[in-house]
C-alpha positions in Angstrom: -3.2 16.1 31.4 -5.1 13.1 31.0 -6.1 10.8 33.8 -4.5 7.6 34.6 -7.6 6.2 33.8 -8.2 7.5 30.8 -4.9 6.2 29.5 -5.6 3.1 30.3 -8.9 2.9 29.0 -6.7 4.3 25.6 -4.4 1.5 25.9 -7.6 -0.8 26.2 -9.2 0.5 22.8 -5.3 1.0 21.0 -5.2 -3.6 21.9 -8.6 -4.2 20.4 -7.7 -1.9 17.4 -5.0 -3.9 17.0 -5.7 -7.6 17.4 -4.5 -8.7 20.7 -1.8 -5.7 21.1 0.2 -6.8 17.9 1.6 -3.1 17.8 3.4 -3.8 21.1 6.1 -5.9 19.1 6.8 -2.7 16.5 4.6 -1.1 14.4 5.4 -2.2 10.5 2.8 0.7 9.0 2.6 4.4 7.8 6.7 3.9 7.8 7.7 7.1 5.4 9.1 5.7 2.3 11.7 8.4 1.8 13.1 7.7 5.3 13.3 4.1 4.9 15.2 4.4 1.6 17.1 7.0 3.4 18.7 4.6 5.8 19.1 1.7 3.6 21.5 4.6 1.4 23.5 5.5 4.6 24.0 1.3 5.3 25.6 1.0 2.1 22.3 -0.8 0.6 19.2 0.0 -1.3 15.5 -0.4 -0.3 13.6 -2.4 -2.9 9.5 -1.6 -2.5 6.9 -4.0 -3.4 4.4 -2.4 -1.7 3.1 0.4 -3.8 0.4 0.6 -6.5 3.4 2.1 -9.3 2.6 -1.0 -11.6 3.9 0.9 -14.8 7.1 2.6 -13.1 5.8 6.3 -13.5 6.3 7.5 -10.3 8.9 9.4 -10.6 9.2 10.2 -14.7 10.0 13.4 -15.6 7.2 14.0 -17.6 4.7 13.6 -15.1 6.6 16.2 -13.2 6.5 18.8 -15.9 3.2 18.5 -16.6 1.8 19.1 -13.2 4.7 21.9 -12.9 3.1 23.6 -15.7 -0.3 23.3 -15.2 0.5 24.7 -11.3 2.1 27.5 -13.3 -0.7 28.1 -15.8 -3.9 27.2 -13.4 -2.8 27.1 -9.7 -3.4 24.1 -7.5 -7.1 23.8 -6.6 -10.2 23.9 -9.0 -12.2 26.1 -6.4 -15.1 24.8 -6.0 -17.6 21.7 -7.0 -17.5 21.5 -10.6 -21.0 22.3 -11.7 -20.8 26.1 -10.0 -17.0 27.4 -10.9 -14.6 24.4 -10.8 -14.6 23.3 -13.9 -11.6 23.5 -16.1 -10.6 22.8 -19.5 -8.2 20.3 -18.6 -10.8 18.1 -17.0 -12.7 17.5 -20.3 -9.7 17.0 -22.1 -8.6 14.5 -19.7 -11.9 12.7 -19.5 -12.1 12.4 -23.0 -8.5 11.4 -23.8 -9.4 8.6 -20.7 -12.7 7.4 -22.4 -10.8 6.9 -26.6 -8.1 4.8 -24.1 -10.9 2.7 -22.0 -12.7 2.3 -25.4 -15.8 4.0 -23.6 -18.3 6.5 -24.5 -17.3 8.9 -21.4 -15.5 9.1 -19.0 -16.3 11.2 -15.3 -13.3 12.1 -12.7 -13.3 12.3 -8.5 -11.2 13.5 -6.6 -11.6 10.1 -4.5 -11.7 6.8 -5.5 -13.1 5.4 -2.4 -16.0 8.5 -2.5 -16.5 7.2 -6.6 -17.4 3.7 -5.6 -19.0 4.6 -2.3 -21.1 7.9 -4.0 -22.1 5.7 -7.5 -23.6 2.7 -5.9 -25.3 4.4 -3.4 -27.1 6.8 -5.8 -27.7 4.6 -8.5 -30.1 1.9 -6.8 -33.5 2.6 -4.8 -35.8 0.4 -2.7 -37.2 -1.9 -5.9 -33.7 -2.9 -6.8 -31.3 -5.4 -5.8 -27.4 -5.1 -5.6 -25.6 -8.3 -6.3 -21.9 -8.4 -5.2 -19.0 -10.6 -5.3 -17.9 -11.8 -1.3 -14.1 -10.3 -1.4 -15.8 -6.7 -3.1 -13.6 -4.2 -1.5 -14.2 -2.1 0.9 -15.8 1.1 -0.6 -17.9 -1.2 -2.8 -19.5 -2.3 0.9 -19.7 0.7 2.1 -21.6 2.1 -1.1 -23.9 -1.1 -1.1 -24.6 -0.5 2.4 -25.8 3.5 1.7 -28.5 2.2 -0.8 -31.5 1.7 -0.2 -31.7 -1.6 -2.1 -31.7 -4.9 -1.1 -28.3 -6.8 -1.3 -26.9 -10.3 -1.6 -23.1 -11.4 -1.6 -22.0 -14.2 -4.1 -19.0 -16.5 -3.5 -15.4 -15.1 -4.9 -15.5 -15.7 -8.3 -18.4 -18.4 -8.6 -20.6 -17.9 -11.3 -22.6 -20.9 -10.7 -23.8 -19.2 -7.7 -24.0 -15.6 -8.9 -26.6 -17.3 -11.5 -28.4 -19.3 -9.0 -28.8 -16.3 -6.9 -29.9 -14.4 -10.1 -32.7 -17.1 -11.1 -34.3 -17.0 -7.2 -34.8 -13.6 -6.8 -34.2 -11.1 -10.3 -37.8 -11.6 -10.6 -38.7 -9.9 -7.4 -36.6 -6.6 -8.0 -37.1 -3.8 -10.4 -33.6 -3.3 -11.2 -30.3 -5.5 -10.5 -26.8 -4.5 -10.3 -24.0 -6.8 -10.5 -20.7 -5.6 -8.7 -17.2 -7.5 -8.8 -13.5 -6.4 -9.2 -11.5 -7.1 -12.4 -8.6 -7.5 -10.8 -8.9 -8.4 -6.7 -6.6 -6.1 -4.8 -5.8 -9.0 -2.0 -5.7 -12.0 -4.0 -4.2 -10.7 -7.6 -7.1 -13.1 -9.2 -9.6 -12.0 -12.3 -13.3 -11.9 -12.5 -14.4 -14.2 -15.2 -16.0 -11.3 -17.4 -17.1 -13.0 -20.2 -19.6 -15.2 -17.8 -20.9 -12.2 -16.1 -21.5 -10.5 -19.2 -23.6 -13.8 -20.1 -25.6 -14.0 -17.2 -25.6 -9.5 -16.9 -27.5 -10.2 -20.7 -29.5 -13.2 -20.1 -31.2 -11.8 -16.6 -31.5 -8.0 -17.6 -28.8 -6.5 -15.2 -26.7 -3.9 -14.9 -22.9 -5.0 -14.7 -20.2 -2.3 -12.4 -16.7 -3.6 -12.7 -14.3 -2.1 -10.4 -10.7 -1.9 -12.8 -9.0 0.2 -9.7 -6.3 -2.4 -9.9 -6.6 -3.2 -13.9 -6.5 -0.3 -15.7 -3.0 0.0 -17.4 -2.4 -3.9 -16.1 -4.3 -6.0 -17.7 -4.7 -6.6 -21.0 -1.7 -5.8 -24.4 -2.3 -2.4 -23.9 -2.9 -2.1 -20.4 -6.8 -0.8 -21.4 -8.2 -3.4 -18.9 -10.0 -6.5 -17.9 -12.4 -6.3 -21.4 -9.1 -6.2 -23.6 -7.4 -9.2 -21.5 -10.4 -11.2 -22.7 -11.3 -9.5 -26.2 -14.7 -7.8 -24.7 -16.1 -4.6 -26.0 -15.8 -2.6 -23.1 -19.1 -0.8 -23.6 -20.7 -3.6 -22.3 -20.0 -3.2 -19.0 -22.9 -0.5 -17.7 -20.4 1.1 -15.6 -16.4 0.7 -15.2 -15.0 2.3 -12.4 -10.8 3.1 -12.0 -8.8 5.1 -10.2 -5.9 7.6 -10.8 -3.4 6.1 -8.0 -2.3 3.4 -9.6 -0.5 3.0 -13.2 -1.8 6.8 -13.5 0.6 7.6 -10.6 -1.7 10.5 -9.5 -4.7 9.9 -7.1 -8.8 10.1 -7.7 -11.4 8.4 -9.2 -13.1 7.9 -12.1 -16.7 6.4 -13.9 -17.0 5.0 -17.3 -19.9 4.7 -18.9 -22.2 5.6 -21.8 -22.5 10.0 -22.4 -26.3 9.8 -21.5 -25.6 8.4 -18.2 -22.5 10.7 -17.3 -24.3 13.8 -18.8 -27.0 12.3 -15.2 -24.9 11.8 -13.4 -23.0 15.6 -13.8 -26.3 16.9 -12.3 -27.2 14.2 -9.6 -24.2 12.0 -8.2 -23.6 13.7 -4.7 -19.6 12.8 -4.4 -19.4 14.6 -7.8 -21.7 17.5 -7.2 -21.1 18.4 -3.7 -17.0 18.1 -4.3 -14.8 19.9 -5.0 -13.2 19.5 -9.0 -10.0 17.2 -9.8 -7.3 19.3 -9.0 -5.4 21.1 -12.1 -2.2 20.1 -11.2 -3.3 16.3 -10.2 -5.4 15.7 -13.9 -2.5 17.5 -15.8 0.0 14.8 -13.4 -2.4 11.9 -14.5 -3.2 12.9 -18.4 0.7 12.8 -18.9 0.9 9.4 -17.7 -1.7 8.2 -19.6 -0.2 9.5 -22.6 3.5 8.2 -21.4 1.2 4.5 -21.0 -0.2 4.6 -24.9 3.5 5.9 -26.2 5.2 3.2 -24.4 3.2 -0.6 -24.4 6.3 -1.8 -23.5 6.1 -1.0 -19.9 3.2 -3.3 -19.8 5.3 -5.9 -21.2 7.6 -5.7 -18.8 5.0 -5.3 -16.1 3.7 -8.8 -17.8 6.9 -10.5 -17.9 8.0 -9.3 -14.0 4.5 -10.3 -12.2 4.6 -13.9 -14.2 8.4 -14.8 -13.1 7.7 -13.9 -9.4 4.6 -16.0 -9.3 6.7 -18.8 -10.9 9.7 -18.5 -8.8 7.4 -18.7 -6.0 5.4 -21.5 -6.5 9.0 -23.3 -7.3 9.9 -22.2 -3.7 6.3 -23.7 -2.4 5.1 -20.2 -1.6 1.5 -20.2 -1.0 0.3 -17.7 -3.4 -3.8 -18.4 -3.3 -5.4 -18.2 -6.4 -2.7 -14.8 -7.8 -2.6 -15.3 -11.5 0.5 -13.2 -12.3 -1.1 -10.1 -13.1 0.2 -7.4 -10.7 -0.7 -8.5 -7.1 1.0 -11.5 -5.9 0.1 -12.6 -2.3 2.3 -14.7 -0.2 -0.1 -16.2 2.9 1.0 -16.9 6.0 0.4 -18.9 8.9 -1.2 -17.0 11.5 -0.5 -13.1 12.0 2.7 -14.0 14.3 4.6 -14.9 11.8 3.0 -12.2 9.3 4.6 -9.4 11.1 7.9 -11.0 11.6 7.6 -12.0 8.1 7.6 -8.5 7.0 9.8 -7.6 9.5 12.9 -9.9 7.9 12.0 -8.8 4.5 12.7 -5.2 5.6 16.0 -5.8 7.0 17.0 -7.3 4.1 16.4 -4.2 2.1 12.9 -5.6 0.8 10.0 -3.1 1.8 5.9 -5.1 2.2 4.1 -4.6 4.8 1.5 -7.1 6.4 -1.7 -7.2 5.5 -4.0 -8.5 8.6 -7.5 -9.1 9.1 -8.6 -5.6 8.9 -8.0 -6.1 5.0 -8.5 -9.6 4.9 -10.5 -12.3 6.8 -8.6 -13.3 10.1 -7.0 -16.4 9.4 -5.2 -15.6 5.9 -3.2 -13.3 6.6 -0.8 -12.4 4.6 2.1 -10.1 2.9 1.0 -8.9 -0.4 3.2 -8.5 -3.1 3.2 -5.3 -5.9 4.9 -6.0 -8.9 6.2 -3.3 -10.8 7.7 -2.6 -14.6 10.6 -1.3 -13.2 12.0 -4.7 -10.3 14.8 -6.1 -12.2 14.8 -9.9 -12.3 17.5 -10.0 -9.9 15.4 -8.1 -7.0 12.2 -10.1 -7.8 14.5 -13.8 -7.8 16.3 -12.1 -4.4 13.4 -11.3 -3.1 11.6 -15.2 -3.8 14.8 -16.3 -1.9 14.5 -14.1 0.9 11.1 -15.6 1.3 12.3 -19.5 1.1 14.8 -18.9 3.3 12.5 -17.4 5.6 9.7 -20.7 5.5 12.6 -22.7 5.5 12.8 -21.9 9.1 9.0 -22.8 9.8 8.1 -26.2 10.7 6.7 -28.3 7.7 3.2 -29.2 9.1 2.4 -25.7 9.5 3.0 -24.3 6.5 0.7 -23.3 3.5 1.9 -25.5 0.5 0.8 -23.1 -2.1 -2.6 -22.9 -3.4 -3.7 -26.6 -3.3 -3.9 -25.7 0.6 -6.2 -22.8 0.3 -9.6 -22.3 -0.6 -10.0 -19.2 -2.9 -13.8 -18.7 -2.1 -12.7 -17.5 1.3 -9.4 -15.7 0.8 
C-alpha cells in the first residue's frame, strides 16, 4: 500500500500535470468512442464525432475491412522483424509504390510511426555544419526531431515568409546545409503554408524544403494528392514530404516522400526505419485499399471540400472565433480561457456532439480551444446543429469577453 505521503505527493504532480487541477471538474479525454456512442443509442439519440482524423469517411468501409481480413489470412499480423533482416514483404513495395504514382513522387518509404518518421528523419538528416529552419507552430515530433540533431536551429513566425527570408539572408551563409520545416496543413489552426513562397526562397538560398502533409494528404487539393496540387506545384520539389497513414488512410504509420536515391539511403541508414520493426501486413493492406477507395472515388473529397467550407461559414455568421482556419479540414473554435473550454466541450457532448478540448499542452496557454474535424460523411444538418449548439452556447458569455472571430486573434501566436 502506498503511503499517505506518497499519495499526496501523487495528487501534487496529477494538479501540475493538469493545469491547476482541471481534472478535478471531470475528465473530457481518452473517453472510448464505442461507449459514448453506446449511450447516446440507449437515450434514444446519436453521438455525432468531430473529433477524429476520418476526413474522407473510410473508417469503417467494407473494403478496408476485407482487405486487412485477407491479408491477416494470407500473411499473419506482424512483419517479424526490421525490414532490412526478414521483415520485408511484398505488400510493402507495392504499397509504397502505388503511394509515390498518387503523391506524384519518385518514392515513397513507410513507418510504423508517424511521430518516430518525423522525429527519426530530421534527426538523421542534419549534422553540426547545418542549420534547421522551422516554422513556430511545427508540431510536436518535428521539435522533438529538431532537438535530436546536432544542428543548429532557428524558429520563424507561423506562416511569415518575410521573416523565414530575413532569417535565411543573416545566417544561410554560415551553415553547410539548411533545412526548411513547416506543415501543409497546421493540425491546431486548419491554416496552409504558403508553398509556392517557400519553394522561392528553398531555390533562391540553396535549401532543402520538408513539408509535413500528416494532415493534407487526401484533403487538400481536387484529388486529395496534397498541399503541391492545391497550389499547382510539382510535388518533386519538395526535398522531402512527409504523411501519415491515420488520417484519410484510416490505418496508422508513417511515411517519407522523396526522390529513389535518397530512399534507397535512407533504407540502409534512418534509425526509426532500420531498427523497427516493418509496417504491419494487415495495417499496409488496410491503408493500400483506402488509397485505392480515395483515387476511385474524388468525390469524397468534394464532399470533404463542400462540408469543411459551410461549417467555417456558418461559424463566422455566428461570430465564432475560428483564427486563421481556412475551411480545409480542421476548424478551431477558440475560447476564452480554459474554464470555459472544458465546459464548452462538456455542453457539446450532452447534446450528442463529441470534441474534446484542446489545452495548452497542445497549444500555447491562453488560446485554448475546441478543435473541430470535418469529415466527408457530417450531413449539413449535423454541421448547421452543431454551429448552433455553439451560438447558443457564447450566447450565454458576456460580450466583452468573447473572441469576435479572427479580427481578435493574432495568427502568429495561435
Amino acid at each position: 500500500m502506498p503511503s499517505d505521503q506518497s499519495l499526496v505527493a501523487y495528487a501534487d504532480r496529477r494538479a501540475r500535470l493538469a493545469g491547476s487541477a482541471i481534472l478535478d471538474g471531470g475528465n473530457p479525454w481518452f473517453a472510448p468512442l464505442e461507449q459514448l456512442q453506446a449511450e447516446a443509442r440507449r437515450e434514444g439519440g446519436k453521438l455525432v464525432s468531430f473529433a477524429n482524423y476520418d476526413y474522407l469517411g473510410l473508417a469503417d468501409h467494407p473494403a478496408i475491412s476485407s482487405a486487412a481480413h485477407s491479408a491477416l489470412d494470407k500473411i499473419g499480423v506482424g512483419a517479424l522483424g526490421s525490414r532490412l533482416v526478414g521483415g520485408e514483404r511484398l505488400i510493402h513495395a507495392d504499397f509504397e509504390d502505388a503511394l509515390a504514382k498518387f503523391v506524384g513522387v519518385d518514392a515513397c518509404l513507410t513507418l510504423v510511426s508517424g511521430y518516430l518518421t518525423n522525429l527519426t528523419t530530421i534527426s538523421h538528416l542534419m549534422g553540426r555544419r547545418d542549420v534547421i529552419i522551422y516554422d513556430e507552430l511545427s508540431h510536436n515530433s518535428i521539435v522533438n526531431g529538431i532537438m535530436g540533431s546536432k544542428a543548429t536551429s532557428m524558429e520563424f513566425r507561423h506562416n511569415d515568409m518575410d521573416h523565414l527570408q530575413s532569417l535565411l539572408q543573416e545566417s544561410r551563409s554560415s551553415y553547410r546545409n539548411c533545412l526548411i520545416v513547416v506543415e501543409s496543413l497546421y493540425s491546431m489552426d486548419g491554416d496552409i503554408a504558403n508553398l509556392p513562397e517557400l519553394l522561392a526562397l528553398k531555390d533562391k538560398f540553396g535549401c532543402w524544403l520538408l513539408v509535413d502533409e500528416a494532415h493534407s494528404i487526401g484533403v487538400l487539393g481536387k484529388n486529395g494528392r496534397g498541399v503541391s496540387e492545391h497550389f499547382g506545384e510539382d510535388p518533386r520539389r519538395i526535398d522531402i514530404i512527409i504523411g501519415t497513414l491515420s488520417k484519410t488512410f484510416a490505418s496508422c504509420g508513417g511515411f517519407i516522400c522523396a526522390q529513389r536515391s535518397v530512399l534507397d539511403w535512407m533504407r540502409y541508414t534512418l534509425p526509426g526505419f532500420v531498427y523497427s520493426v516493418g509496417l504491419p501486413p494487415v495495417i499496409a493492406a488496410a491503408a493500400q485499399a483506402a488509397l485505392e477507395l480515395i483515387i476511385a472515388e474524388p468525390e469524397r473529397i468534394a464532399a470533404l471540400h463542400a462540408n469543411a467550407q459551410r461549417f467555417l461559414e456558418k461559424a463566422r455568421e455566428a461570430s465564432l472565433a475560428t483564427g486563421p482556419a481556412m475551411g480545409h479540414g480542421i476548424i478551431p473554435v477558440i475560447f476564452p480561457d480554459l474554464k470555459s473550454t472544458m465546459e464548452g466541450s462538456d455542453f457539446l457532448l450532452k447534446r450528442g456532439i463529441y470534441a474534446p478540448p484542446i489545452v495548452q499542452v497542445g497549444v500555447p496557454k491562453g488560446m485554448p480551444r475546441i478543435r473541430f474535424f470535418i469529415s466527408a460523411r457530417h450531413s449539413n444538418e449535423e454541421i448547421d446543429r452543431t454551429v448552433s449548439v455553439l451560438e447558443s452556447l457564447f450566447a450565454s458569455v458576456p460580450a466583452g469577453s468573447r473572441l469576435q472571430s479572427t479580427a481578435a486573434l493574432n495568427p502568429a501566436h495561435i
